[in-house]
C-alpha positions in Angstrom: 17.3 78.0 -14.4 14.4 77.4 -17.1 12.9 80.6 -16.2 16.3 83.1 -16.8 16.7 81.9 -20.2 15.0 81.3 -23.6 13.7 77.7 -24.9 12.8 76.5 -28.6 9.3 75.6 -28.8 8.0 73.6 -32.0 5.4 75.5 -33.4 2.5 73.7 -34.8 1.4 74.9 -38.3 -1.8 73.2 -38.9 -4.9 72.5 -36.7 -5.8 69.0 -35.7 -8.0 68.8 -39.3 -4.8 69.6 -41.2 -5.9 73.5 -41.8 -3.6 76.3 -41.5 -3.6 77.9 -38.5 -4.4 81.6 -38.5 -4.8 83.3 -35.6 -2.5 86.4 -35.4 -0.9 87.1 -32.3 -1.0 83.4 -30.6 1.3 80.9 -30.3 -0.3 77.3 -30.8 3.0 74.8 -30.3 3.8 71.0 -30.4 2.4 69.0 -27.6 3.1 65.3 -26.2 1.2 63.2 -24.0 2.2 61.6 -21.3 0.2 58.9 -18.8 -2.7 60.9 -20.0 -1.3 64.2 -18.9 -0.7 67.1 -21.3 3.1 68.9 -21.8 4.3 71.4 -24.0 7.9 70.4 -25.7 10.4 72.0 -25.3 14.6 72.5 -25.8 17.1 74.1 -23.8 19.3 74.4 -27.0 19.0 73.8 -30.8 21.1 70.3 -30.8 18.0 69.1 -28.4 15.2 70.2 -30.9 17.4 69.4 -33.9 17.5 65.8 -32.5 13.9 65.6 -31.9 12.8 66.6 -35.3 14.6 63.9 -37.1 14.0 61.3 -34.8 10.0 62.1 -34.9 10.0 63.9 -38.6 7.6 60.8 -39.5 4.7 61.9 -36.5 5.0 65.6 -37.2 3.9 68.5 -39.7 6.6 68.8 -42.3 6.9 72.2 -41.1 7.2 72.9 -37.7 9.4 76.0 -37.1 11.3 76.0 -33.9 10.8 79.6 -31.9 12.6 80.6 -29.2 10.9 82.3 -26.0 11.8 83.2 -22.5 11.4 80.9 -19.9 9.2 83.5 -18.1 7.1 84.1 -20.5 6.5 80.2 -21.7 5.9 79.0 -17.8 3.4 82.1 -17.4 1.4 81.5 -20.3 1.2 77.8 -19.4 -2.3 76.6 -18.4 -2.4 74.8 -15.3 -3.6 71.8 -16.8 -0.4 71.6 -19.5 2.8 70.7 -18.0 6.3 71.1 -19.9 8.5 68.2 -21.4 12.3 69.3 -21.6 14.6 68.2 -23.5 12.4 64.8 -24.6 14.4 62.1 -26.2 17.8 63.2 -24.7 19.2 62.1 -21.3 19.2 65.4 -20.2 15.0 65.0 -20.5 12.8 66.6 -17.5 8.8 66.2 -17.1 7.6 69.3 -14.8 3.3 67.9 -14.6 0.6 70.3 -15.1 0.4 72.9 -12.5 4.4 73.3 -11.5 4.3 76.8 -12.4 0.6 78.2 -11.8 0.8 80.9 -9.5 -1.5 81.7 -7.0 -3.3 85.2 -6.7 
């Protein structure tokens, strides 16, 4: 189901020093931690992310635009060490760990 359609993704503006990021061509989104494990967040629809901005507007970067991507190609460019946090906040919330969707070669 995740993997046929498109999630939002919150995409981090700044680096970890408050600096723009600036590297063309990459993607650098919002990630939680969770019992020490790593998971990009992300939203099945817009209510979801909506939601989750103005619950945690006072922990994030004022501007984090939300960008869509298909499930495909958000599991694929996971690394195996980063899991994915659905939906976080809402009941419909779903923590896949690090290394559901690594593939094997």
């Amino acid at each position: 189901l995740l993997r046929g359609n498109e999630l939002i993704v919150l995409q981090q503006t700044t680096d970890e020093n408050g600096e723009p990021l600036e590297e063309e061509g990459d993607l650098s989104v919002v990630l939680a931690e969770l019992d020490d494990e790593v998971a990009v967040i992300s939203f099945t629809d817009i209510h979801f992310a909506e939601k989750f901005t103005e619950v945690f507007a006072d922990k994030m970067e004022e501007d984090s635009p939300q960008i869509v991507v298909t499930g495909d190609s958000l599991m694929d460019g996971l690394p195996n060490e980063c899991g994915l946090l659905v939906n976080p906040g809402s009941e419909q919330e779903c923590f896949f760990p690090p290394g559901t969707f690594a593939t094997t070669e």
